[in-house]
C-alpha positions in Angstrom: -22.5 -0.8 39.8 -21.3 0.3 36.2 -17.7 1.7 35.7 -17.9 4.3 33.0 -15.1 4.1 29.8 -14.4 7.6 29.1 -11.9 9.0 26.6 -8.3 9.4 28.6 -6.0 13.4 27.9 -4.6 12.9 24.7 -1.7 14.7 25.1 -0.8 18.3 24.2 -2.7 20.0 22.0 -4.8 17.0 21.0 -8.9 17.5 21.9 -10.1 14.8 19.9 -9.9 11.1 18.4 -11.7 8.6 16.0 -12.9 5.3 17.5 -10.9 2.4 15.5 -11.8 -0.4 16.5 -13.3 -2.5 20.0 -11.2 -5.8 20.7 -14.4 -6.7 23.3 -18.2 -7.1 22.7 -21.0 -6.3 24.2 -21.3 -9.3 26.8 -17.6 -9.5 27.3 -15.0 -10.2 30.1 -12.8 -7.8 30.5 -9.9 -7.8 33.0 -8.4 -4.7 34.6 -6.5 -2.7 32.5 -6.8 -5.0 29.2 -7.1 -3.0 26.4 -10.5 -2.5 25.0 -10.7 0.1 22.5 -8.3 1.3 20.1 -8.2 5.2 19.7 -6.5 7.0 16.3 -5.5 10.9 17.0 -4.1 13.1 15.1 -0.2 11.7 16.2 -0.6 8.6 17.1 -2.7 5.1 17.6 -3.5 4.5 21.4 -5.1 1.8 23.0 -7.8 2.1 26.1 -6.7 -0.1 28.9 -10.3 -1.1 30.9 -10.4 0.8 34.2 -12.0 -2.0 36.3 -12.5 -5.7 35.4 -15.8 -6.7 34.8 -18.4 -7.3 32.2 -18.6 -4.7 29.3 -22.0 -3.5 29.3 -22.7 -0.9 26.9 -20.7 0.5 23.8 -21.5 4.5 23.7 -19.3 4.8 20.5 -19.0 3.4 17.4 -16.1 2.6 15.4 -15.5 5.4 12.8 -17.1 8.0 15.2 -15.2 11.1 16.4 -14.6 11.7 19.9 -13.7 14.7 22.5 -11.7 13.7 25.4 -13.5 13.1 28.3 -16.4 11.4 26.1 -18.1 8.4 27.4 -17.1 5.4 25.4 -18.8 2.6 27.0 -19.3 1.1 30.5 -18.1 -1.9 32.3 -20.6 -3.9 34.8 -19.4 -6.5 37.6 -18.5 -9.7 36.9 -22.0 -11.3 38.1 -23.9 -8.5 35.8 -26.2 -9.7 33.6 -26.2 -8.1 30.2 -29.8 -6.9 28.7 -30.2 -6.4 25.2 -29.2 -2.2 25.3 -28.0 -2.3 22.1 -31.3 -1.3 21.0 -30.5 2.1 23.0 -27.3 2.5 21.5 -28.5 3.4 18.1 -29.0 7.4 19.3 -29.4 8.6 15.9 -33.7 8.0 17.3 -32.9 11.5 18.5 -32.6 12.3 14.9 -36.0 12.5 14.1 -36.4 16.0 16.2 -34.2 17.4 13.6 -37.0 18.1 11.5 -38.4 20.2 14.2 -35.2 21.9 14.1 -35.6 22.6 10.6 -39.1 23.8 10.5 -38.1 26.6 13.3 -34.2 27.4 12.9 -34.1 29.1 15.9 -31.4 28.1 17.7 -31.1 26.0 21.3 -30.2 28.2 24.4 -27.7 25.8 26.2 -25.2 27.4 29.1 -22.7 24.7 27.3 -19.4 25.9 25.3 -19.4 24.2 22.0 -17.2 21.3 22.3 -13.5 22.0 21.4 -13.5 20.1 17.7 -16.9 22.5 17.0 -15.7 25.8 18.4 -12.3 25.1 16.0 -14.2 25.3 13.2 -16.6 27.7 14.4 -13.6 30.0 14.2 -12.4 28.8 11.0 -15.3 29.6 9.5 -15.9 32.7 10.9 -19.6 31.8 12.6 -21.7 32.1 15.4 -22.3 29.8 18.1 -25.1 31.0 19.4 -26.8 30.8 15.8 -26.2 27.0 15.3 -29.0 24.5 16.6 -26.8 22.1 19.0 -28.2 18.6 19.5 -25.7 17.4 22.3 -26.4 17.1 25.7 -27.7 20.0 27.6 -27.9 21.9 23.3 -24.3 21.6 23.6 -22.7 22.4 20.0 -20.8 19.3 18.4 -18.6 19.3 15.1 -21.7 17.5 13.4 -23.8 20.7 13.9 -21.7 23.2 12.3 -20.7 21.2 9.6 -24.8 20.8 8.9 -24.9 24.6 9.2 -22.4 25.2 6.8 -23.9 22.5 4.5 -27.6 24.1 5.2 -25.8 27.5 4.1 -23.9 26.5 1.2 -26.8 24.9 -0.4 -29.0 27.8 0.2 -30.0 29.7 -2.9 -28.6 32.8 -3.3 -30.5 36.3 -2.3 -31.4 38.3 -4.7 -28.8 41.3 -2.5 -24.9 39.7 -3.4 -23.6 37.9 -0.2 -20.0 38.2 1.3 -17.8 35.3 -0.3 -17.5 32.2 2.1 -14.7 32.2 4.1 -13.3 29.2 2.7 -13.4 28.2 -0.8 -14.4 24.2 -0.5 -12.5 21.6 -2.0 -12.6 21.0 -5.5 -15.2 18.0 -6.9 -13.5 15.4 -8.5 -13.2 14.6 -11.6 -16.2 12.6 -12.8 -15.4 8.5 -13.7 -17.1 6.3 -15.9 -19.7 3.6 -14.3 -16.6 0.9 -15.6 -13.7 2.4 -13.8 -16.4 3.1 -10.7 -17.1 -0.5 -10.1 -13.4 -1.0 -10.0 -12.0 1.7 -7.4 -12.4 1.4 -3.7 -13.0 4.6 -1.6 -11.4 4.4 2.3 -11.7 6.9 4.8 -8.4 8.7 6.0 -7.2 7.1 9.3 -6.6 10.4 11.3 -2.9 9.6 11.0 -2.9 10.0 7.6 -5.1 13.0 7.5 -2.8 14.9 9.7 0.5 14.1 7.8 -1.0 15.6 4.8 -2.0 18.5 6.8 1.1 18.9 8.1 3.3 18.4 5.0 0.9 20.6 3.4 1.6 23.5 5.7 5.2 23.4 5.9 5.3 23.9 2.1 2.6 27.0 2.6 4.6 28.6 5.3 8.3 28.1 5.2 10.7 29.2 1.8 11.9 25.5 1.4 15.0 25.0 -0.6 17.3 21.8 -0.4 20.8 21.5 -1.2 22.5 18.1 -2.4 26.3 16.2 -1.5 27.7 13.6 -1.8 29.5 11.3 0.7 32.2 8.1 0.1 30.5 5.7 2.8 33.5 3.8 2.5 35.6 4.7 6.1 32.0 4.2 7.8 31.6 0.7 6.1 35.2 -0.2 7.3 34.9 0.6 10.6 31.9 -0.7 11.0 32.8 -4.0 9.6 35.7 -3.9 11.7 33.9 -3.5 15.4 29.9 -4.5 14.8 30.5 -7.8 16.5 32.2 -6.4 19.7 30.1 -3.6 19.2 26.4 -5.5 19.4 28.8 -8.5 21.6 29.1 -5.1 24.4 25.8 -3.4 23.9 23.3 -5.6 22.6 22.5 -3.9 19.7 23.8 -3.7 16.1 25.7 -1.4 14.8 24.0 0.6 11.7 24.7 3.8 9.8 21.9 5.6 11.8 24.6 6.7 15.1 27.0 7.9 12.9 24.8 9.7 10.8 22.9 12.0 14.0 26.1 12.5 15.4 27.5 13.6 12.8 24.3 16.0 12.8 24.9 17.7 16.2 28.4 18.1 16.0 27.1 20.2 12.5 24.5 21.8 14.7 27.1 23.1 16.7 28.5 25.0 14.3 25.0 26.3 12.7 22.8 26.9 15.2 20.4 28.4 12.8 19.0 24.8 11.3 18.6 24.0 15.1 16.3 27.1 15.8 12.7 27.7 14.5 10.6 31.2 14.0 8.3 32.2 16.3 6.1 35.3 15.1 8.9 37.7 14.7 11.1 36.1 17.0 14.2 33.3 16.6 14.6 30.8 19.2 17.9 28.8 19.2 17.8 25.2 21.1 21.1 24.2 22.8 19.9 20.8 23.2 19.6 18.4 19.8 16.2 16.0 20.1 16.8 14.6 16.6 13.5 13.0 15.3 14.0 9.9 13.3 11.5 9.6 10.4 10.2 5.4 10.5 7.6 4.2 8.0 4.6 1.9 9.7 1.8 0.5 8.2 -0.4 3.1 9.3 1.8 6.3 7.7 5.1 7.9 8.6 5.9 8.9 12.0 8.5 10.5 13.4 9.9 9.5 17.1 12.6 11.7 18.7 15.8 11.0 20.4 16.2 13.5 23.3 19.3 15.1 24.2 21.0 13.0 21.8 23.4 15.5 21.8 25.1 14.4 24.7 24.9 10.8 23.6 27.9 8.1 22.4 26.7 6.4 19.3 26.1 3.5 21.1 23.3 5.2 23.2 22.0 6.4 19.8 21.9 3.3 18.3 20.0 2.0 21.3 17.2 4.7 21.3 16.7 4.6 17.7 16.3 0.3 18.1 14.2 1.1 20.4 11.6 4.1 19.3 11.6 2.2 16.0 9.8 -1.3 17.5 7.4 0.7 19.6 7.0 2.9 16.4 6.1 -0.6 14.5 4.0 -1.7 16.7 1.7 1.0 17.4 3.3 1.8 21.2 4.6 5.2 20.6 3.3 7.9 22.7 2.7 11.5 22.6 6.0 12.0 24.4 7.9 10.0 21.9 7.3 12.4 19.2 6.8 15.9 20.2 9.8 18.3 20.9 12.1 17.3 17.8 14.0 19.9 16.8 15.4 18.5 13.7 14.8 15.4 11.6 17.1 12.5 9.5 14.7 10.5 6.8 16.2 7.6 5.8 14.3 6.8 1.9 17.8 4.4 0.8 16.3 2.0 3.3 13.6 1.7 0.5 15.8 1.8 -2.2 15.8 6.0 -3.4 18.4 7.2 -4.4 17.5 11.0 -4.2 14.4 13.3 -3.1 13.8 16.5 -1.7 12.7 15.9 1.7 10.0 18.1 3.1 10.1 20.0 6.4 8.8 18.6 9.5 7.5 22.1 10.8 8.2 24.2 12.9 12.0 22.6 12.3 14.1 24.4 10.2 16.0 21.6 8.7 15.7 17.9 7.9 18.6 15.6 6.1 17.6 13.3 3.5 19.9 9.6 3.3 19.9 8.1 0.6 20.3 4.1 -1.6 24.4 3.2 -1.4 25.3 2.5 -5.0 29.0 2.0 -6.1 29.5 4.7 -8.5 32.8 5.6 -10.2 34.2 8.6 -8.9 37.8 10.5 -9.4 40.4 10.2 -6.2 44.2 11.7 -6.3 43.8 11.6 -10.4 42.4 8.5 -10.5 39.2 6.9 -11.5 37.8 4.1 -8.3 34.6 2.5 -7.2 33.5 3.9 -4.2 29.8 3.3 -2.2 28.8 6.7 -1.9 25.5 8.3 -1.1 23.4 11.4 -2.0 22.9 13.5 0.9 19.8 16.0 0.6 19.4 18.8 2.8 15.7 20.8 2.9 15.9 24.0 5.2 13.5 26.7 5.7 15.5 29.5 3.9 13.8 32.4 6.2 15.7 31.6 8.8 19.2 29.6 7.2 21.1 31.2 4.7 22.7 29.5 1.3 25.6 29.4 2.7 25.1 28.1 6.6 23.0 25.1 5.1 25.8 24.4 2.3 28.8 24.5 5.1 25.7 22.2 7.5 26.0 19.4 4.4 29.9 19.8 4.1 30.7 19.5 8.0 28.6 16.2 7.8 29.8 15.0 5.3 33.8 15.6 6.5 32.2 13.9 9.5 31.4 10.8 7.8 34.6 10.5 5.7 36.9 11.0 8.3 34.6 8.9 11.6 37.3 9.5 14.0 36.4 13.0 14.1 33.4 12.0 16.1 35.1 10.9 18.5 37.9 13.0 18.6 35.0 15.7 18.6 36.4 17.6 15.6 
């Protein structure tokens, strides 16, 4: 008896995922709960663990292909199964050839089946007709493939002689054409799902909230002592080092205390202030930038800080995070003078209303009690959606970490 592979929940909000890669072949042993297919969504990479162990069977997806949750993925026979040659079934695309039928006689397939959920999105989008679109899933059902060869079929469609309503969205524009030399020396790569979303999202934030970032500047100098002075007992004690990141988000949520605002976000025509601080931490893998969150971390010492962050950041390196590790943030601290810049203009991880930008420590000259010294300081860059925080509020925000940072015993003295 076969044990199907099917496509696990996601997580919130997430109906769909790409196939990366299978770590098994056709043929296969597979133990219980080994992972045997890799899974990118829209947040995160996930792995499949196998539901029984076994023999894997049958592969239903390919790597590349997109798939709803729920879908079957592959199957798993017992361990005395013998595997036929079924690969010749897999290739399903034989059910191609009825599109031509299809073609000849556009009238669409009656099916009691909703469109699946990645269709019906941009069904909506596009302002179309389910019931008008030939489906070629199981039962007629809908998929994405369908409308996207509807609005293909449409687009190229010559134009009546009557003048049609515009298209509801204007497509991309081509690029720019290259010459047969340069051709032969580019390499074109699909988006991982990751990256497609973070452009998305970045995207977004810049269409819908009034960004503006203000700059400081901060003498590292009393963190560096103090640090230096307790980062053996400190990691000795805990059993983790002691960086700049714990000072720098407590520093944040003793400033969200004082403006609430850059800890709130806009709903329709509605505010809603937090009175908790899950700060996300923005880590660069070699997959794209994600952003894991440290819950609560308002009502953490640094040490517990310090700890999180260690540990969000190895499962963020090597691919472990999960949907619960990122969602729920309600501000964010990206760290670019771990790679060496020393300023930007963070953008907004939406729908926050404030992220702080750290920056490259360079000794710089700089003028104390009338005198010239060396100092480490750092540029501090604050982006805030100015619809909901004023000039002002985001300005005294940079100031109170700052004073923070300067003066360390005033996070513990909770000052």
């Amino acid at each position: 008896m076969s044990t199907e592979i099917r496509v696990p929940t996601l997580g919130e909000s997430v109906t769909e995922a790409t196939i990366g890669q299978w770590f098994k072949k056709v043929g296969d042993s597979v133990a219980a709960d080994e992972p045997i297919v890799e899974l990118e969504t829209d947040k995160v990479t996930i792995e499949v663990p196998a539901p029984a162990a076994g023999v894997l069977e049958a592969i239903a997806a390919q790597p590349g292909e997109t798939v709803d949750v729920g879908a079957l993925l592959g199957a798993i026979g017992g361990a005395g199964a013998v595997v036929t040659p079924k690969p010749a079934e897999a290739p399903k695309p034989a059910a191609a050839p009825a599109a031509p039928a299809a073609a000849a006689a556009p009238a669409p397939v009656a099916t009691d089946r909703a469109p699946a959920p990645s269709a019906q999105k941009i069904i909506a989008e596009n302002g179309l007709a389910a019931a008008d679109i030939a489906g070629s899933g199981k039962a007629g059902q809908v998929l994405k493939e369908d409308v996207i060869a509807a609005i293909n079929k449409s687009a190229a469609a010559p134009a009546p002689a009557v003048a049609a309503a515009p298209a509801p969205k204007a497509p991309a524009a081509p690029r720019a054409p290259t010459s047969a030399d340069d051709a032969g020396r580019e390499e074109r790569v699909k988006m991982t799902r990751l990256r497609q979303t973070i452009a998305r999202r970045l995207k977004d934030a810049q269409n819908t909230a009034a960004m503006l970032t203000t700059f400081n500047e901060v003498d590292m100098k009393p963190v560096m002592d103090l640090r230096a002075s307790y980062k053996d007992l400190f990691e000795k004690k805990h059993g983790v080092k002691l960086g700049f990141m714990g000072f720098f988000t407590k520093a944040v949520v003793h400033a969200l205390k004082e403006i609430p605002s850059i800890n709130a976000e806009i709903d329709g025509d509605e505010l809603i202030y937090k009175q908790y601080a899950h700060i996300g931490v923005a880590v660069g893998t070699d997959k794209g930038l994600v952003v894991p969150v440290v819950r609560d971390a308002d009502q953490m010492s640094i040490a517990e800080i310090e700890k999180s962050i260690n540990g969000l950041g190895k499962k963020a390196r090597d691919g472990q995070l999960s949907m619960a590790d990122m969602q729920g943030g309600t501000f964010t601290i990206s760290n670019g003078g771990v790679y060496g810049s020393l300023m930007s203009t963070p953008i907004l991880n939406a729908p926050q209303s404030g992220i702080l930008g750290m920056h490259k420590i360079q000794e710089r000259p700089v003028a104390i009690g009338g005198q010239v010294v060396i100092r480490p300081m750092m540029y501090l860059a604050l982006s805030y959606d100015h619809r909901i925080v004023d000039g002002k509020e985001a300005v005294t925000f940079l100031v109170r970490i700052k004073e923070s940072l300067e003066a360390p015993e005033r996070l513990v003295l909770d000052l």
